[in-house]
Chimera marker file (.cmm) of the C-alpha trace (Angstrom):
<marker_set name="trace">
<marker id="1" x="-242.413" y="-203.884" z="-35.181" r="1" g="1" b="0" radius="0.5"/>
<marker id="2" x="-238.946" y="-202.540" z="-35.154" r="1" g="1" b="0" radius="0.5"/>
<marker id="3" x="-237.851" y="-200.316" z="-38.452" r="1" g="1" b="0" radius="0.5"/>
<marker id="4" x="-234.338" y="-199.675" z="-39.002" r="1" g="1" b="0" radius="0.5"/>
<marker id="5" x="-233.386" y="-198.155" z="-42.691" r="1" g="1" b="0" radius="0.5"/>
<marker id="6" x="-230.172" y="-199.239" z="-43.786" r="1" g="1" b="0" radius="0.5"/>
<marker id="7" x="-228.709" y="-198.054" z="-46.557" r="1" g="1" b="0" radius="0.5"/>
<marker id="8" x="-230.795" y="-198.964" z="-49.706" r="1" g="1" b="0" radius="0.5"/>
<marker id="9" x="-232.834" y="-201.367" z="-47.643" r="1" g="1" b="0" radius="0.5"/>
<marker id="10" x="-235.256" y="-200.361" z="-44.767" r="1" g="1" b="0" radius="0.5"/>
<marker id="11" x="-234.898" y="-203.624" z="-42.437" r="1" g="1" b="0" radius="0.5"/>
<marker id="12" x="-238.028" y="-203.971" z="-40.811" r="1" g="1" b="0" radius="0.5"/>
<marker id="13" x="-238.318" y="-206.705" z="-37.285" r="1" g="1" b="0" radius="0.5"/>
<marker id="14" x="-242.093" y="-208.286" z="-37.537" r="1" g="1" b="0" radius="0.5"/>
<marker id="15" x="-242.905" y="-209.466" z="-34.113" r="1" g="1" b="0" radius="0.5"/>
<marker id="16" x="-245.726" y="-212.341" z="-33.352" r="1" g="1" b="0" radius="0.5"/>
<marker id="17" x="-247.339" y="-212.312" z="-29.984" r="1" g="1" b="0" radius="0.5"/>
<marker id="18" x="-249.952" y="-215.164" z="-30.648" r="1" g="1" b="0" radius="0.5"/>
<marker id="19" x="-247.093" y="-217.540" z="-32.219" r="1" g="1" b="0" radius="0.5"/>
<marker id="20" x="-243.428" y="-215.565" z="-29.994" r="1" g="1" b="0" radius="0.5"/>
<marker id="21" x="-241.993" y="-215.496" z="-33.407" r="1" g="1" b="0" radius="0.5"/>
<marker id="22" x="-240.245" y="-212.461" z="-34.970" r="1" g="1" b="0" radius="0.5"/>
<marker id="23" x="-239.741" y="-211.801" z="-39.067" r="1" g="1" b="0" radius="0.5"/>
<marker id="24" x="-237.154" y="-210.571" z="-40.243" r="1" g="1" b="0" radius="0.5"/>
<marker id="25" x="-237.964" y="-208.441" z="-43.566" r="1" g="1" b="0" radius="0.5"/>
<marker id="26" x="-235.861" y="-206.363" z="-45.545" r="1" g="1" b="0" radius="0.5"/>
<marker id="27" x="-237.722" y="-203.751" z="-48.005" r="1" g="1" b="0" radius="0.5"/>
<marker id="28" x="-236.353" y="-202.304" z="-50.726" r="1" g="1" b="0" radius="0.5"/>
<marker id="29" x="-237.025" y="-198.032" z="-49.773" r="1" g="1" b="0" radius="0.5"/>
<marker id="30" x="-239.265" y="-197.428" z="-52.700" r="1" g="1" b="0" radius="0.5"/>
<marker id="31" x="-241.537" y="-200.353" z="-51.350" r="1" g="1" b="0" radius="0.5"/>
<marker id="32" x="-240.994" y="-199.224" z="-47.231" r="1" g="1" b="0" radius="0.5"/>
<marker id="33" x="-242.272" y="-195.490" z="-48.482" r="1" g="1" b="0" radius="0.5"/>
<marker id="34" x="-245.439" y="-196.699" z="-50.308" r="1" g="1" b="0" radius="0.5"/>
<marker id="35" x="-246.468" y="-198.736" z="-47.106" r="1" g="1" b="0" radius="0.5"/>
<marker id="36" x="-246.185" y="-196.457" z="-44.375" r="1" g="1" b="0" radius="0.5"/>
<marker id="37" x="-245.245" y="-198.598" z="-41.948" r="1" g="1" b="0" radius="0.5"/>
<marker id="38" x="-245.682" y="-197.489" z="-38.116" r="1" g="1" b="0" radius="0.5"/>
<marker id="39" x="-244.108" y="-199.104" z="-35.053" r="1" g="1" b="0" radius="0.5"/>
<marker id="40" x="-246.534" y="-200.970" z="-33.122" r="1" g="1" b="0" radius="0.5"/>
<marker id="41" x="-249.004" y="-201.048" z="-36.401" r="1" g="1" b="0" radius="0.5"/>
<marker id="42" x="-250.638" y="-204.424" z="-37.222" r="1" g="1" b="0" radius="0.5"/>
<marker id="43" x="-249.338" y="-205.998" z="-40.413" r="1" g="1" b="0" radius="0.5"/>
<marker id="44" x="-250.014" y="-209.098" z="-42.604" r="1" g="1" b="0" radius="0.5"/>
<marker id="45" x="-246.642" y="-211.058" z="-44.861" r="1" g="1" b="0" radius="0.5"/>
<marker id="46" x="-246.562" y="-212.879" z="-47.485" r="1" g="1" b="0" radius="0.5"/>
<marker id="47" x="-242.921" y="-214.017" z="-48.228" r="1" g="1" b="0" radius="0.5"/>
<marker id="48" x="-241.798" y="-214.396" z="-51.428" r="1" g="1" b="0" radius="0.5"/>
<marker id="49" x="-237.904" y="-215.559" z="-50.259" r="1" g="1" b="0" radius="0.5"/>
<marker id="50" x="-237.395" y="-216.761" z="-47.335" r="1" g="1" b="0" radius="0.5"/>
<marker id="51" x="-234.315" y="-218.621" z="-44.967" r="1" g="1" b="0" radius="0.5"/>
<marker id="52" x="-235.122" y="-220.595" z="-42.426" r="1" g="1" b="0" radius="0.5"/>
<marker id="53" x="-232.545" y="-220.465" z="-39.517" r="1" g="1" b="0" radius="0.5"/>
<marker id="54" x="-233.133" y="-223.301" z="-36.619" r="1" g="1" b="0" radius="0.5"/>
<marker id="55" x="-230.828" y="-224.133" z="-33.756" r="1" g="1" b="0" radius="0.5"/>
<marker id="56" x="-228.991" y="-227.665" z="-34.311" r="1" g="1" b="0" radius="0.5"/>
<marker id="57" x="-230.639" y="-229.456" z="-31.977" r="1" g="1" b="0" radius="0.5"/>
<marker id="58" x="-233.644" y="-228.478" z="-33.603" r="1" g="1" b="0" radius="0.5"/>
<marker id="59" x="-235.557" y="-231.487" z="-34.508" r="1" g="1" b="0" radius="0.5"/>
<marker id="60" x="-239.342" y="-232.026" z="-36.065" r="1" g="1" b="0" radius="0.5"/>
<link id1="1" id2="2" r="1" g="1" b="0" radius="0.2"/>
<link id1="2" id2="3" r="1" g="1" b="0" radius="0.2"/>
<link id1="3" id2="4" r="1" g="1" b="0" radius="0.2"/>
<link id1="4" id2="5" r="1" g="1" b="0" radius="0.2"/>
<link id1="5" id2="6" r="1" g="1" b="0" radius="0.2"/>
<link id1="6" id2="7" r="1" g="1" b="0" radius="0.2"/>
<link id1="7" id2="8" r="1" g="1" b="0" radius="0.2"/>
<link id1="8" id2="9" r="1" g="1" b="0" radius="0.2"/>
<link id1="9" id2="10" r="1" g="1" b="0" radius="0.2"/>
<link id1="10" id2="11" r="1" g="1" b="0" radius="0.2"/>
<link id1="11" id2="12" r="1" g="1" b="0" radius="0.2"/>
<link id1="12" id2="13" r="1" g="1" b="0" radius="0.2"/>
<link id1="13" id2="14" r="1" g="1" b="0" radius="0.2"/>
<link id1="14" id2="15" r="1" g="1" b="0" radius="0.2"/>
<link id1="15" id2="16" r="1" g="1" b="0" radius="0.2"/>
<link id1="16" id2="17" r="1" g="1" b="0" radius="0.2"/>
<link id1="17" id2="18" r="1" g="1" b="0" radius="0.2"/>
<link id1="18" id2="19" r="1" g="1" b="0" radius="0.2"/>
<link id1="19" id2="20" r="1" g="1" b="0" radius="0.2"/>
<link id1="20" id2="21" r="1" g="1" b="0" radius="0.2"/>
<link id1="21" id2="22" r="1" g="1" b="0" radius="0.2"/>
<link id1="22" id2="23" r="1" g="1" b="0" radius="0.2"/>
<link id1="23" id2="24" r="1" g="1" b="0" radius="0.2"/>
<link id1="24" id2="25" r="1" g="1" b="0" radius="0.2"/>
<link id1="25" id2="26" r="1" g="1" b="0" radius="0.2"/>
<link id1="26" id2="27" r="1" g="1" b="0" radius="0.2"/>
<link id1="27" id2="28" r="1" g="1" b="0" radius="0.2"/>
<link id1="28" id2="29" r="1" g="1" b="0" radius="0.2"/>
<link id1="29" id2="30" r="1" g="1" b="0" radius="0.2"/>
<link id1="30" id2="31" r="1" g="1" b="0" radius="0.2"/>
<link id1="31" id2="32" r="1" g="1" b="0" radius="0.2"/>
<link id1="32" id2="33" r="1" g="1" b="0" radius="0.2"/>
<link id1="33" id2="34" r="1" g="1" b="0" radius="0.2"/>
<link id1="34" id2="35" r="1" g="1" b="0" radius="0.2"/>
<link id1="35" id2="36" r="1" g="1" b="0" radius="0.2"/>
<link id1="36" id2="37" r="1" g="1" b="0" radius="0.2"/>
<link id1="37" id2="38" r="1" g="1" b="0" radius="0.2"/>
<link id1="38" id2="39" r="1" g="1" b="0" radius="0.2"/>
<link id1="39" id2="40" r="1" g="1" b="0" radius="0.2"/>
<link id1="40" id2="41" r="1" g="1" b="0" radius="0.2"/>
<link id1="41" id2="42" r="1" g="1" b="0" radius="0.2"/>
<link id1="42" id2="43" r="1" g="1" b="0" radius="0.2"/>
<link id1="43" id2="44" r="1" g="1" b="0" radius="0.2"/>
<link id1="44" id2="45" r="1" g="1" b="0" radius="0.2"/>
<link id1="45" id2="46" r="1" g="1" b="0" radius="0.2"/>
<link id1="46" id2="47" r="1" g="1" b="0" radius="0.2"/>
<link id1="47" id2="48" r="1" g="1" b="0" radius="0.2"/>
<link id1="48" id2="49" r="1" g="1" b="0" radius="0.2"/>
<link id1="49" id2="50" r="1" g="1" b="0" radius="0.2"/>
<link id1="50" id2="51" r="1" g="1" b="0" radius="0.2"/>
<link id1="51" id2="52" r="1" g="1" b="0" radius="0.2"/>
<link id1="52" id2="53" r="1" g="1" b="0" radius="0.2"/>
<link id1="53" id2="54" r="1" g="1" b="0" radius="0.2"/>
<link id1="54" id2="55" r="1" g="1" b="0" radius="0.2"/>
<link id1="55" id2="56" r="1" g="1" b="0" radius="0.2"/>
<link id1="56" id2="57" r="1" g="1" b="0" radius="0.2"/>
<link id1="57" id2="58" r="1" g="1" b="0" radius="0.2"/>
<link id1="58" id2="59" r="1" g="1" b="0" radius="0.2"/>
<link id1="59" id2="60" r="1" g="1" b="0" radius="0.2"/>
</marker_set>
């Protein structure tokens, strides 16, 4: 997990070995301070937006 606060946002990189995705989350700071969150700490999402972004020749 990579944490980077940004302004009014803390932008937060989740990173899947088991699946070699990554998450991008951003956290409003309120939210990022009640969590806690450590590098390297195992966490669990549950999206309530989300964008999808696939390459073009992406094809299912």
């Amino acid at each position: 997990m990579q944490i980077n606060p940004a302004g009014s946002v803390a932008k937060v990189r989740v990173m899947s070995e088991e699946f070699g995705l990554s998450i991008n989350v951003d956290l409003n700071l309120e939210r990022y301070s009640e969590l806690q969150l450590k590098t390297g700490e195992l966490v669990y999402v549950a999206p309530r937006k989300v964008r999808v972004f696939a390459p073009d020749d992406y094809t299912i």
